[in-house]
PyMOL Python script that loads the backbone (N, CA, C, O; Angstrom):
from pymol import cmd

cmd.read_pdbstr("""\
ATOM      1  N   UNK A   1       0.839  -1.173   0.000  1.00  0.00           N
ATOM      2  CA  UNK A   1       0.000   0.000   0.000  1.00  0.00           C
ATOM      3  C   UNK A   1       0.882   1.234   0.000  1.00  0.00           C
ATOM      4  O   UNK A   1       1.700   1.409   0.903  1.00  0.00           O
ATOM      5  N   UNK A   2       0.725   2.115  -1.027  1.00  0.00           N
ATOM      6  CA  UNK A   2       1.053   3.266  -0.977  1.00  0.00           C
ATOM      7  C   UNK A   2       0.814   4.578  -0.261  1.00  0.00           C
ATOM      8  O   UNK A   2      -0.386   4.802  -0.415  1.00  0.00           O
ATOM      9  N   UNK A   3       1.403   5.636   0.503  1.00  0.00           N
ATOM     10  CA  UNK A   3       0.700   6.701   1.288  1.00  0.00           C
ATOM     11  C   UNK A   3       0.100   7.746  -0.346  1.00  0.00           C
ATOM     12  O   UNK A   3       0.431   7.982  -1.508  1.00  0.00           O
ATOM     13  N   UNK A   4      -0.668   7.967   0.391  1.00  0.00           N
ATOM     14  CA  UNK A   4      -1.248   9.372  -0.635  1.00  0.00           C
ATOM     15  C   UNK A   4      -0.624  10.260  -0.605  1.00  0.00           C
ATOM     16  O   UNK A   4      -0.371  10.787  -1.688  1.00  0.00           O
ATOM     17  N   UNK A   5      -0.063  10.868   0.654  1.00  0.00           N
ATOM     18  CA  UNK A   5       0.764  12.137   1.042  1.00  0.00           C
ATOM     19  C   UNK A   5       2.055  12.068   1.733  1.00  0.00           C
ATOM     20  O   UNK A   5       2.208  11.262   2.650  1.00  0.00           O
ATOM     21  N   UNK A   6       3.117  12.959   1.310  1.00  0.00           N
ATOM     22  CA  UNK A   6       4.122  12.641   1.906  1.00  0.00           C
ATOM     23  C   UNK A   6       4.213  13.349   3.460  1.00  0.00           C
ATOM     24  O   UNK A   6       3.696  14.466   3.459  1.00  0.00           O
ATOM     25  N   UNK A   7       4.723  12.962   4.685  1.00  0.00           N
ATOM     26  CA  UNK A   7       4.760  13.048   5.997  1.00  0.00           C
ATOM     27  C   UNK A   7       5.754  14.570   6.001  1.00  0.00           C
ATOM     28  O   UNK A   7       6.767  14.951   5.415  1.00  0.00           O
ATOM     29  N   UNK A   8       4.922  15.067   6.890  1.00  0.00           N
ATOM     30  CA  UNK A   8       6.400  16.454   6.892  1.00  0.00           C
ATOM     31  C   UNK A   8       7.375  16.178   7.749  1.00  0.00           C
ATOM     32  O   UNK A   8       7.448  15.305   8.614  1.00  0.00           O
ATOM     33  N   UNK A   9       8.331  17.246   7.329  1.00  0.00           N
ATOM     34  CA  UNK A   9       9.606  16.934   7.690  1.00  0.00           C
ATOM     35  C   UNK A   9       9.977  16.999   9.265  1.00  0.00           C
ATOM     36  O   UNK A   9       9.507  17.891   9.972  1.00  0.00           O
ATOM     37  N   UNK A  10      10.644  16.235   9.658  1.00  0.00           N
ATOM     38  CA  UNK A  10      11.330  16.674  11.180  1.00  0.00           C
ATOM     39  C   UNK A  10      11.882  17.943  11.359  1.00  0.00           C
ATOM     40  O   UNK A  10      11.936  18.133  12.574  1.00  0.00           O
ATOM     41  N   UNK A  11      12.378  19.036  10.668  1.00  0.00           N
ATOM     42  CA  UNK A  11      13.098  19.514  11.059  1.00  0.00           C
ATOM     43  C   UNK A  11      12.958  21.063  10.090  1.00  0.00           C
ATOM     44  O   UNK A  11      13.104  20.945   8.873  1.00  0.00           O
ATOM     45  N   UNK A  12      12.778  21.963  10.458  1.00  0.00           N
ATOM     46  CA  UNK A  12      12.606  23.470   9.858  1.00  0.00           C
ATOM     47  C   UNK A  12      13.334  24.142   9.218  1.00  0.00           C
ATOM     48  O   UNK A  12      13.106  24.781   8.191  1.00  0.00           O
ATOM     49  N   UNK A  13      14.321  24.014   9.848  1.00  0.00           N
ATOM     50  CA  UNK A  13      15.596  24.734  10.208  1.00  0.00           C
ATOM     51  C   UNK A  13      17.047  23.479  10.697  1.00  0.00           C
ATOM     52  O   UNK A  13      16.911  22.672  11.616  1.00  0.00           O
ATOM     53  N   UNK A  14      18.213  23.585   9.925  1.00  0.00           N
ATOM     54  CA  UNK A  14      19.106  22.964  10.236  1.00  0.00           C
ATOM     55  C   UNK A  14      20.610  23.544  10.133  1.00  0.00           C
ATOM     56  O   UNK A  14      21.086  24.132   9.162  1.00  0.00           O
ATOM     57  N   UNK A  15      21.209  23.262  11.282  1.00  0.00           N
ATOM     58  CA  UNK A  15      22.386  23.790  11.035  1.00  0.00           C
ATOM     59  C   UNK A  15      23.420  22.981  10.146  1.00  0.00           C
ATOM     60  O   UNK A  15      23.873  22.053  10.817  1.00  0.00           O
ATOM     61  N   UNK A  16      24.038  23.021   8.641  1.00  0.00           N
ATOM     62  CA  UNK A  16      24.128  22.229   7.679  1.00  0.00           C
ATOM     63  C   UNK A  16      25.405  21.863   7.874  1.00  0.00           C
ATOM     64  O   UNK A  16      25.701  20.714   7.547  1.00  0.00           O
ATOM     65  N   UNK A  17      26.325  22.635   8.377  1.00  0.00           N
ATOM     66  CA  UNK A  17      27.870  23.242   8.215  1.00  0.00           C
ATOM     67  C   UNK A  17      28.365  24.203   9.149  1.00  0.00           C
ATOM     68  O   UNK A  17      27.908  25.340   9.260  1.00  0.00           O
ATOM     69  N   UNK A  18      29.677  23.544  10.082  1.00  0.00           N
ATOM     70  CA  UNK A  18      30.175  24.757  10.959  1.00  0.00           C
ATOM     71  C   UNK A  18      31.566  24.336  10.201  1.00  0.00           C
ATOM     72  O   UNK A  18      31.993  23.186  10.107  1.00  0.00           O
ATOM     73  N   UNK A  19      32.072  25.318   9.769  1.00  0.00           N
ATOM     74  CA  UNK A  19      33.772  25.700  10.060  1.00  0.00           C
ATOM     75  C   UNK A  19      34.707  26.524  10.642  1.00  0.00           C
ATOM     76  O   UNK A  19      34.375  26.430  11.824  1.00  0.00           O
ATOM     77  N   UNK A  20      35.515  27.162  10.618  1.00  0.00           N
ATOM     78  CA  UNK A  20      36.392  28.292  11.214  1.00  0.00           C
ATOM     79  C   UNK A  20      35.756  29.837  10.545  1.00  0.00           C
ATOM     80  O   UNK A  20      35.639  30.864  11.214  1.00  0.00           O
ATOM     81  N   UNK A  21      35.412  29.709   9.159  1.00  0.00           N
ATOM     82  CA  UNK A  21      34.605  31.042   9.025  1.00  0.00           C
ATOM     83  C   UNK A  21      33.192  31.001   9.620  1.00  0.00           C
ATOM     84  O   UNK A  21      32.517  31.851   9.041  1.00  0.00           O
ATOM     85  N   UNK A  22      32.719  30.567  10.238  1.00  0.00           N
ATOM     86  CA  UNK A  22      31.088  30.715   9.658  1.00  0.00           C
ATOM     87  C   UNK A  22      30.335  29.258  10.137  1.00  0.00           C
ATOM     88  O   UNK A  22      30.998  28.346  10.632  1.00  0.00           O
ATOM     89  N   UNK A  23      29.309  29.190   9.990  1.00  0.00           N
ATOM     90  CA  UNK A  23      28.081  28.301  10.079  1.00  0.00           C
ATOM     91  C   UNK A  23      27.320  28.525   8.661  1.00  0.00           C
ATOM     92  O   UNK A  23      27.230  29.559   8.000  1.00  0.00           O
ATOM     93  N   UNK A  24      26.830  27.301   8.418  1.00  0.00           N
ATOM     94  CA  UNK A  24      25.600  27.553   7.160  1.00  0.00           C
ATOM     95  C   UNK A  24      24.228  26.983   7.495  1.00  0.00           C
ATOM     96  O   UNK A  24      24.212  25.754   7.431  1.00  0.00           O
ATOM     97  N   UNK A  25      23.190  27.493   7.801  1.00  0.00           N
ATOM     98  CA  UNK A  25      21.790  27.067   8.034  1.00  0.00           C
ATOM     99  C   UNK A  25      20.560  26.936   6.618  1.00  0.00           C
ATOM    100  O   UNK A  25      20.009  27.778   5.910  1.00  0.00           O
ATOM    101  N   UNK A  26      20.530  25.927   6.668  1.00  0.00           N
ATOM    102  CA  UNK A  26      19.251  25.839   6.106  1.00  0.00           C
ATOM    103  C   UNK A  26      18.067  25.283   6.693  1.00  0.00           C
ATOM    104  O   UNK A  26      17.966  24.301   7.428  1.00  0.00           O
ATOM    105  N   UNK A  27      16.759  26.438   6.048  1.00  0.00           N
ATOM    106  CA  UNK A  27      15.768  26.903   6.281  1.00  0.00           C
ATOM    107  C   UNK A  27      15.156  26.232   5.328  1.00  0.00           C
ATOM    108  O   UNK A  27      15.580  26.517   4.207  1.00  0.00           O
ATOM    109  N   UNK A  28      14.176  25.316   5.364  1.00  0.00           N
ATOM    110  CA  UNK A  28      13.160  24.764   4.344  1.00  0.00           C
ATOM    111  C   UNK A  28      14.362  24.363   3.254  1.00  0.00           C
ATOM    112  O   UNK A  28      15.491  23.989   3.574  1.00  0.00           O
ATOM    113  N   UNK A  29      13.875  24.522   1.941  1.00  0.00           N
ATOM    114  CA  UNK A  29      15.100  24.395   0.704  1.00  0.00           C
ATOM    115  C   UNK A  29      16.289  25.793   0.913  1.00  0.00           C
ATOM    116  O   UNK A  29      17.335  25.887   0.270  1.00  0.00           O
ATOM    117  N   UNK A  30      15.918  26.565   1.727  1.00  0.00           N
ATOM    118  CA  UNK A  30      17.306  27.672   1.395  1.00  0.00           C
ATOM    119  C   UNK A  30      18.284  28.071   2.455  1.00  0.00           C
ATOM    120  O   UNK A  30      18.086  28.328   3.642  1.00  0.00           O
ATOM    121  N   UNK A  31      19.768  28.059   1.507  1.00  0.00           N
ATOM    122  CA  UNK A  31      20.856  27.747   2.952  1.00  0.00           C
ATOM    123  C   UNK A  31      21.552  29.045   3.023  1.00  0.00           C
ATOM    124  O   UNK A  31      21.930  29.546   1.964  1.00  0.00           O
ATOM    125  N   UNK A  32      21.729  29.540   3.935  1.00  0.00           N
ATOM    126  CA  UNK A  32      22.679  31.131   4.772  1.00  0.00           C
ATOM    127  C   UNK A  32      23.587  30.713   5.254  1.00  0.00           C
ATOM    128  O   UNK A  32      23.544  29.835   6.116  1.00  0.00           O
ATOM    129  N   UNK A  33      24.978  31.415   4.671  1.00  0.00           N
ATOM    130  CA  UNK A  33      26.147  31.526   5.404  1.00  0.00           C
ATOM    131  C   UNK A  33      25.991  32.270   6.560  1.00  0.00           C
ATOM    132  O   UNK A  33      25.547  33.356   6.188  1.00  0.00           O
ATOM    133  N   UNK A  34      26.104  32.269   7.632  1.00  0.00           N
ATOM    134  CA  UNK A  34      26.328  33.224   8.843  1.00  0.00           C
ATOM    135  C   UNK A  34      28.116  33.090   9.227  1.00  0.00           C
ATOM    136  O   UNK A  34      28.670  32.241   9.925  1.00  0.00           O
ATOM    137  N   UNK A  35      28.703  34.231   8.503  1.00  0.00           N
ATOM    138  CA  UNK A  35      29.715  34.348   8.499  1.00  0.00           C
ATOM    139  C   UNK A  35      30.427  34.792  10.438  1.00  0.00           C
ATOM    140  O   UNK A  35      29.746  35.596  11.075  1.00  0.00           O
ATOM    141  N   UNK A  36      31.691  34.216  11.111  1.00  0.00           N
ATOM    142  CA  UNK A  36      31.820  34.583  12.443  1.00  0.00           C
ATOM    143  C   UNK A  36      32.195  36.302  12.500  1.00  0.00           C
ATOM    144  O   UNK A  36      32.228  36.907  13.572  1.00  0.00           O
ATOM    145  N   UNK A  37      32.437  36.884  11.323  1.00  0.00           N
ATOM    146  CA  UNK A  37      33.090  38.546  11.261  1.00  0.00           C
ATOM    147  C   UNK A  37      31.701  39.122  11.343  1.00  0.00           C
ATOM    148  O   UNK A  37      31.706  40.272  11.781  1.00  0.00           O
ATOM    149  N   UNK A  38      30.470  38.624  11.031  1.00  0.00           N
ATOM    150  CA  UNK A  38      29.386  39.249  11.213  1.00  0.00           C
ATOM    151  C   UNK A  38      28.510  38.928  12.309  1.00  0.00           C
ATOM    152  O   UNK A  38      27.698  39.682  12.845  1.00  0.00           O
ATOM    153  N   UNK A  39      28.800  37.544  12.625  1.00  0.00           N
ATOM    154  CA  UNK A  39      27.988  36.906  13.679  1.00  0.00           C
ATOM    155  C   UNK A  39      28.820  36.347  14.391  1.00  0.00           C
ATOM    156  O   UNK A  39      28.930  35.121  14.411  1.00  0.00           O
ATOM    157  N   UNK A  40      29.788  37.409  15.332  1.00  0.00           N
ATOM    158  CA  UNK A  40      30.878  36.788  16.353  1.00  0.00           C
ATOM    159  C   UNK A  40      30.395  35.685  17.380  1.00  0.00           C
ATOM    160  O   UNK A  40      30.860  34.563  17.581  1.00  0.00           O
ATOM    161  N   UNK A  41      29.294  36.350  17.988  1.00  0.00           N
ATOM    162  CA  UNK A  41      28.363  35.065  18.994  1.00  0.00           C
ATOM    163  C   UNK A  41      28.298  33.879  18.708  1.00  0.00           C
ATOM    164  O   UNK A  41      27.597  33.166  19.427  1.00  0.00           O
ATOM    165  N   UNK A  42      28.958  33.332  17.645  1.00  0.00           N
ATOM    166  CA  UNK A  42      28.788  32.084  17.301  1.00  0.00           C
ATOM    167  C   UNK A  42      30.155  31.420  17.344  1.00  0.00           C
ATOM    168  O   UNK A  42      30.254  30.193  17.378  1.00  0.00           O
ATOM    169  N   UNK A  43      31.461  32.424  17.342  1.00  0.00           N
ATOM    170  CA  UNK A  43      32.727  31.931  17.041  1.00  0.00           C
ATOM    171  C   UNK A  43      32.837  31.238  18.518  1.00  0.00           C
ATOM    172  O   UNK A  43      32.399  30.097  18.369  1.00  0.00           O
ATOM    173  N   UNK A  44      33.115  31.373  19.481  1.00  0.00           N
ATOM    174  CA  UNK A  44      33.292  30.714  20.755  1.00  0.00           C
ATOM    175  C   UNK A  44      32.573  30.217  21.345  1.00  0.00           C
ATOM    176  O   UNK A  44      32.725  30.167  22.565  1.00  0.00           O
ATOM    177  N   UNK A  45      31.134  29.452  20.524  1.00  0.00           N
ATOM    178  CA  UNK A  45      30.163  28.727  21.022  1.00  0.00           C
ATOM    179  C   UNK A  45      30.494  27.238  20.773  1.00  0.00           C
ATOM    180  O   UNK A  45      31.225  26.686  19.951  1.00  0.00           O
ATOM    181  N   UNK A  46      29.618  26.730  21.874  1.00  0.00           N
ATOM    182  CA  UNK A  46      30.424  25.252  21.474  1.00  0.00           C
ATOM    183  C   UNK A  46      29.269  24.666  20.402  1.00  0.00           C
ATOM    184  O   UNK A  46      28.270  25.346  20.167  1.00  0.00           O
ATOM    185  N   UNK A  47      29.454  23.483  19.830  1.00  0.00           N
ATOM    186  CA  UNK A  47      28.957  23.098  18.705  1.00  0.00           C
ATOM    187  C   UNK A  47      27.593  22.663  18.855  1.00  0.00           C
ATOM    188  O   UNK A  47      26.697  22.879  18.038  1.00  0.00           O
ATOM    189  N   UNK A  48      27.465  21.948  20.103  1.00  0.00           N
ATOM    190  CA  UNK A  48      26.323  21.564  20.782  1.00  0.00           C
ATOM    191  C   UNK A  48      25.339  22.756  20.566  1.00  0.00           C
ATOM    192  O   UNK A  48      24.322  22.607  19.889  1.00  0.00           O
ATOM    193  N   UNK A  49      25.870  24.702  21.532  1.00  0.00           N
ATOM    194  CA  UNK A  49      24.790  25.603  21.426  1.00  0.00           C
ATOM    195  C   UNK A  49      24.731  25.908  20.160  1.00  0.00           C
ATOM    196  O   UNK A  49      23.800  26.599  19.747  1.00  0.00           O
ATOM    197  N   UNK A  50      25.717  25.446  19.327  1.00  0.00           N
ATOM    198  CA  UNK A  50      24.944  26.075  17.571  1.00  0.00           C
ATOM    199  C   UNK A  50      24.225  25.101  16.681  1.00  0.00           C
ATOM    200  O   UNK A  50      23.752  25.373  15.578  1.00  0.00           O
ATOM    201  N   UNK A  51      24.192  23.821  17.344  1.00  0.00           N
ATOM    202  CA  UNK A  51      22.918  23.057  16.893  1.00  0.00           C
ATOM    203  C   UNK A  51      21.657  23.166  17.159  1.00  0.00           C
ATOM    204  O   UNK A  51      20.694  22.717  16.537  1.00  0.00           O
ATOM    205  N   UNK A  52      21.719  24.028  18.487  1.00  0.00           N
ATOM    206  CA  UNK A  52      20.385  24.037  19.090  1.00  0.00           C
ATOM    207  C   UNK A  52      19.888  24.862  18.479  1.00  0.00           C
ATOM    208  O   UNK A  52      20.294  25.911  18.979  1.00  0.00           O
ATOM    209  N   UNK A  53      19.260  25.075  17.707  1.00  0.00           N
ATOM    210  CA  UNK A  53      18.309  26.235  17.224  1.00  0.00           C
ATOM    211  C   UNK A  53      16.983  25.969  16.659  1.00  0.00           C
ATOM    212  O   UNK A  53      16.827  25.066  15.837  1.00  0.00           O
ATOM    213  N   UNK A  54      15.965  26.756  17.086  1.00  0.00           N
ATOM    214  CA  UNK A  54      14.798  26.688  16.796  1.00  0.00           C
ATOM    215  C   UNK A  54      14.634  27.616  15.574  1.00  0.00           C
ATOM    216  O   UNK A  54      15.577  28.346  15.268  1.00  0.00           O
ATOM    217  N   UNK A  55      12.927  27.639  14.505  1.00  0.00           N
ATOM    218  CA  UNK A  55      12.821  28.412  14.364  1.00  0.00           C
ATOM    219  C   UNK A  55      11.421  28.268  14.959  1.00  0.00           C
ATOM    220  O   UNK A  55      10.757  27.235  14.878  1.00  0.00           O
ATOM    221  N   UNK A  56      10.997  29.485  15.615  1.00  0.00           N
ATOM    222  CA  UNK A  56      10.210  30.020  16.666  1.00  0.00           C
ATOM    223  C   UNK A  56       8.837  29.980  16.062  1.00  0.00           C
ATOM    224  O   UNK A  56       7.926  29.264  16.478  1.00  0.00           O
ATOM    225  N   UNK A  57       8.767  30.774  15.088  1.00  0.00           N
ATOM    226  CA  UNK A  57       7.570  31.200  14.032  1.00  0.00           C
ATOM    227  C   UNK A  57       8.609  31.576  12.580  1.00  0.00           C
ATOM    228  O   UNK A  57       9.820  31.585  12.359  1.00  0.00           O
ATOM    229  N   UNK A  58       7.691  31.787  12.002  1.00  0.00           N
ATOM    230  CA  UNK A  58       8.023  31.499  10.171  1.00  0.00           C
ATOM    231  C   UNK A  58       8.851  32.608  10.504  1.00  0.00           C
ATOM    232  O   UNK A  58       8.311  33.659  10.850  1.00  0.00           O
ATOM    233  N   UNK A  59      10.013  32.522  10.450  1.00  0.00           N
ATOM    234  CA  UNK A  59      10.855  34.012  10.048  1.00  0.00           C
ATOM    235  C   UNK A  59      11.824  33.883  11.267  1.00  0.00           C
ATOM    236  O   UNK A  59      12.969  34.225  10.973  1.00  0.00           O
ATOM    237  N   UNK A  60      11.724  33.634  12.059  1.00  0.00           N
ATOM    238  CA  UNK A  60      12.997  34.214  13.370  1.00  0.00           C
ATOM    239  C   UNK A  60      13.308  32.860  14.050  1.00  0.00           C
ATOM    240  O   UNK A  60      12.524  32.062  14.563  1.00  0.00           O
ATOM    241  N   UNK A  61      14.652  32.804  13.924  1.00  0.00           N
ATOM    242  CA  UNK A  61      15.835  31.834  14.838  1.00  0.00           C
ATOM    243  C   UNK A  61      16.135  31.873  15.953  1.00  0.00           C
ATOM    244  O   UNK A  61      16.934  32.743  16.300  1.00  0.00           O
ATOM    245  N   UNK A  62      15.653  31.029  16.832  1.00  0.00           N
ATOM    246  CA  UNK A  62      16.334  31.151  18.719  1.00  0.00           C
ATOM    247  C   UNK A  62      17.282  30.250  18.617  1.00  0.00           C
ATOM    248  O   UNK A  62      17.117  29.227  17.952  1.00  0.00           O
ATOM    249  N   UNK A  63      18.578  30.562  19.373  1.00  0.00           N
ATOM    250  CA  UNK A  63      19.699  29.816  19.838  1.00  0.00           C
ATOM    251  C   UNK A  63      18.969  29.810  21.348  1.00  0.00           C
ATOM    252  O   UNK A  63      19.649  30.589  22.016  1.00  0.00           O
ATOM    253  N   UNK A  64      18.059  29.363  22.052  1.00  0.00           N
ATOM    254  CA  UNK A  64      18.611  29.224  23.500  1.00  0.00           C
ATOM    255  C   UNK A  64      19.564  29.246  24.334  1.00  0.00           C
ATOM    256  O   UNK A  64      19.707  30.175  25.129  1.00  0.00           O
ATOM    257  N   UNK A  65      20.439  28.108  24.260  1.00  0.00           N
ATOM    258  CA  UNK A  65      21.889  28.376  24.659  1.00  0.00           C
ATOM    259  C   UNK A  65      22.240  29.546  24.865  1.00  0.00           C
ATOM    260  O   UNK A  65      22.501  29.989  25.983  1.00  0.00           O
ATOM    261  N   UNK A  66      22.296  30.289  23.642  1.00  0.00           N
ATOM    262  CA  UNK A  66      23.121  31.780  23.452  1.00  0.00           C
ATOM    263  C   UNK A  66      22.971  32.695  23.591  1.00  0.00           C
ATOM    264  O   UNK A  66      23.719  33.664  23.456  1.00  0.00           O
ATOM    265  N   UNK A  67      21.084  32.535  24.165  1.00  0.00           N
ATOM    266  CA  UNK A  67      20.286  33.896  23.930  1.00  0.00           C
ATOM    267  C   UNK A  67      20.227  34.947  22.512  1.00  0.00           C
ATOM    268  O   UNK A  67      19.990  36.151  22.425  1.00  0.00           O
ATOM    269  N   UNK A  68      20.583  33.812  21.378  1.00  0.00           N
ATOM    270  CA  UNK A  68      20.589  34.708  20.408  1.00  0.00           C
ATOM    271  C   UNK A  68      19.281  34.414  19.274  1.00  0.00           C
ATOM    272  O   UNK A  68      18.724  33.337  19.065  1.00  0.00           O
ATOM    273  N   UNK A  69      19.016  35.681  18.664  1.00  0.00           N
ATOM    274  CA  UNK A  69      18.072  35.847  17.911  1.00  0.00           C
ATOM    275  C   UNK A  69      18.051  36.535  16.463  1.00  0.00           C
ATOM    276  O   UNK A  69      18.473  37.683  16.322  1.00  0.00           O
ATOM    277  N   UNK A  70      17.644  35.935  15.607  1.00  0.00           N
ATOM    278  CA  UNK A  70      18.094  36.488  14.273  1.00  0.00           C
ATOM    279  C   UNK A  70      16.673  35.966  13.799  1.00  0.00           C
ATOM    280  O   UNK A  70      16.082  34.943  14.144  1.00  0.00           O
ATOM    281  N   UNK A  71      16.147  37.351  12.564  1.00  0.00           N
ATOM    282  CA  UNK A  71      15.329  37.515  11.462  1.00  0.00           C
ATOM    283  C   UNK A  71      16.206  36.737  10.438  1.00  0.00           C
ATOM    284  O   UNK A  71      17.383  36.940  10.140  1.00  0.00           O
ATOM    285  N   UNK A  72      15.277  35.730   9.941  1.00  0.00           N
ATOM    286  CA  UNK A  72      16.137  35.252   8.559  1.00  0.00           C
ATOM    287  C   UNK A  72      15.788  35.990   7.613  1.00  0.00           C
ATOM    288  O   UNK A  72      16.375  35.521   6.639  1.00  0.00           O
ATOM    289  N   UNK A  73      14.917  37.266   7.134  1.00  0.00           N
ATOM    290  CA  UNK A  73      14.941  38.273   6.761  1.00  0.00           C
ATOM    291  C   UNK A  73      16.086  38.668   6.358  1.00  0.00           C
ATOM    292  O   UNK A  73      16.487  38.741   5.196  1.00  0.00           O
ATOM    293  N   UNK A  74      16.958  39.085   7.914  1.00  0.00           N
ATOM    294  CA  UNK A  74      18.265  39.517   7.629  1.00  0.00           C
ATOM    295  C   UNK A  74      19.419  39.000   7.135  1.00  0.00           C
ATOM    296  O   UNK A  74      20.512  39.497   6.866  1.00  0.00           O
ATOM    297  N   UNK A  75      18.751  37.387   7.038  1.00  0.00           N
ATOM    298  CA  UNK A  75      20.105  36.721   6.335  1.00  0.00           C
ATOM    299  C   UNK A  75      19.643  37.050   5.213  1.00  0.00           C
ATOM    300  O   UNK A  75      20.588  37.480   4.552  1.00  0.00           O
ATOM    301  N   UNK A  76      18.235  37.103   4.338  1.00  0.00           N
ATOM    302  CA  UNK A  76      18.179  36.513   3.132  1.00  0.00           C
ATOM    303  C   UNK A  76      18.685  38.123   2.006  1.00  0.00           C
ATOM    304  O   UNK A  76      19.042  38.153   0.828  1.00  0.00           O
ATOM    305  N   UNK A  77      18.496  39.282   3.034  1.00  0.00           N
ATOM    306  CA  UNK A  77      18.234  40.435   2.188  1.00  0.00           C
ATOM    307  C   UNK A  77      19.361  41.680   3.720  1.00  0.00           C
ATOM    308  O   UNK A  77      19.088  42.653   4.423  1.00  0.00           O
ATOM    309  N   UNK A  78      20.581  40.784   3.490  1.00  0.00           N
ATOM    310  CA  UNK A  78      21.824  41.961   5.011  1.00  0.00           C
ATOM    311  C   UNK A  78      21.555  43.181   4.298  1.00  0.00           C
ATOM    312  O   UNK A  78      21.769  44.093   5.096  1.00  0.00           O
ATOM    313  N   UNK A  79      21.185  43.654   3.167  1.00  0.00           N
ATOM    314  CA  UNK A  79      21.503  45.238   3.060  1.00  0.00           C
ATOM    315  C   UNK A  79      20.273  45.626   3.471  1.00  0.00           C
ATOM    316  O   UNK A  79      20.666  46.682   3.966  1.00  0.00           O
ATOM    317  N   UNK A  80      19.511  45.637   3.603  1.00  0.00           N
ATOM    318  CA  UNK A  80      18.222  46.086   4.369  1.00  0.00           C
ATOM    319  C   UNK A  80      18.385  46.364   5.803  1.00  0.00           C
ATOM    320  O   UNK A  80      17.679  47.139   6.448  1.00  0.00           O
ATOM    321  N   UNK A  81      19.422  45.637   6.275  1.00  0.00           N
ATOM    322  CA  UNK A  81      19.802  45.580   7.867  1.00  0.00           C
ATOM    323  C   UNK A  81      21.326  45.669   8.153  1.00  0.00           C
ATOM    324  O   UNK A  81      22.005  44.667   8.373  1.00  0.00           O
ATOM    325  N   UNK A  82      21.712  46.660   8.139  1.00  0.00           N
ATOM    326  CA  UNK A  82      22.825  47.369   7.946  1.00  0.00           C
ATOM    327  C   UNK A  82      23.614  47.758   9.145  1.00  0.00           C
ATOM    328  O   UNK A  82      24.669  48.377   9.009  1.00  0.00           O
ATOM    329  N   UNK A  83      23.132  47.410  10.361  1.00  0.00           N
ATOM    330  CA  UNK A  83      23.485  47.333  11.573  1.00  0.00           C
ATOM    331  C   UNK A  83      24.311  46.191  11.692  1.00  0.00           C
ATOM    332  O   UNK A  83      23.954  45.357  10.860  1.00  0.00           O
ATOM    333  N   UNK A  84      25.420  45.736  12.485  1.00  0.00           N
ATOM    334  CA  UNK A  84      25.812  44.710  12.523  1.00  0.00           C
ATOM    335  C   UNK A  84      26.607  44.899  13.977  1.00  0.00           C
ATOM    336  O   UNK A  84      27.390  45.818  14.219  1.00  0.00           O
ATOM    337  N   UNK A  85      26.278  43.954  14.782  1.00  0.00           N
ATOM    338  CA  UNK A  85      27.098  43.720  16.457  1.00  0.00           C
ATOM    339  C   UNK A  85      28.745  43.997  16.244  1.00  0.00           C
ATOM    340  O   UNK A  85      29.365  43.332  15.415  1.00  0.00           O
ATOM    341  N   UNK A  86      29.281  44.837  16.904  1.00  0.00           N
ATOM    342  CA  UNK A  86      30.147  45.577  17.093  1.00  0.00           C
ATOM    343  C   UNK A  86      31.101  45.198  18.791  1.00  0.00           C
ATOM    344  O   UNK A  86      32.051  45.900  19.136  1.00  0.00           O
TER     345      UNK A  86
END
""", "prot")
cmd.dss("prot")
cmd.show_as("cartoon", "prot")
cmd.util.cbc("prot")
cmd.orient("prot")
């Protein structure tokens, strides 16, 4: 017997890739570099708090661990958001 419909996915949001620059997340089909020169909070996290991530509601990322929070907005379109942690 065949299903009619396919089952949704486990998972929303995944952290795909950590290296020495950066992390890469993908979101549904689309993946963001979060580079560490832009998103330092992530360089001295251990690997464990940068797996943990939710996405909350359609659009915004919780790290628990880290207390950190990001619009994927701002990944998909940074010149719109031109501020960057300092």
């Amino acid at each position: 017997m065949k299903s009619s419909t396919r089952g949704a996915g486990t998972s929303q949001v995944e952290v795909s890739n950590i290296d020495q620059f950066g992390l890469w997340i993908l979101i549904a089909d689309k993946e963001y570099f979060l580079p560490y020169d832009d998103f330092p909070w992530f360089r001295q996290a251990r690997i464990e708090q940068i797996l943990n991530v939710e996405l909350l509601r359609q659009g915004h990322l919780h790290w628990p661990e880290l207390d950190v929070d990001l619009c994927v907005e701002s990944l998909a379109m940074p010149d719109r958001f031109p501020l960057i942690f300092r």
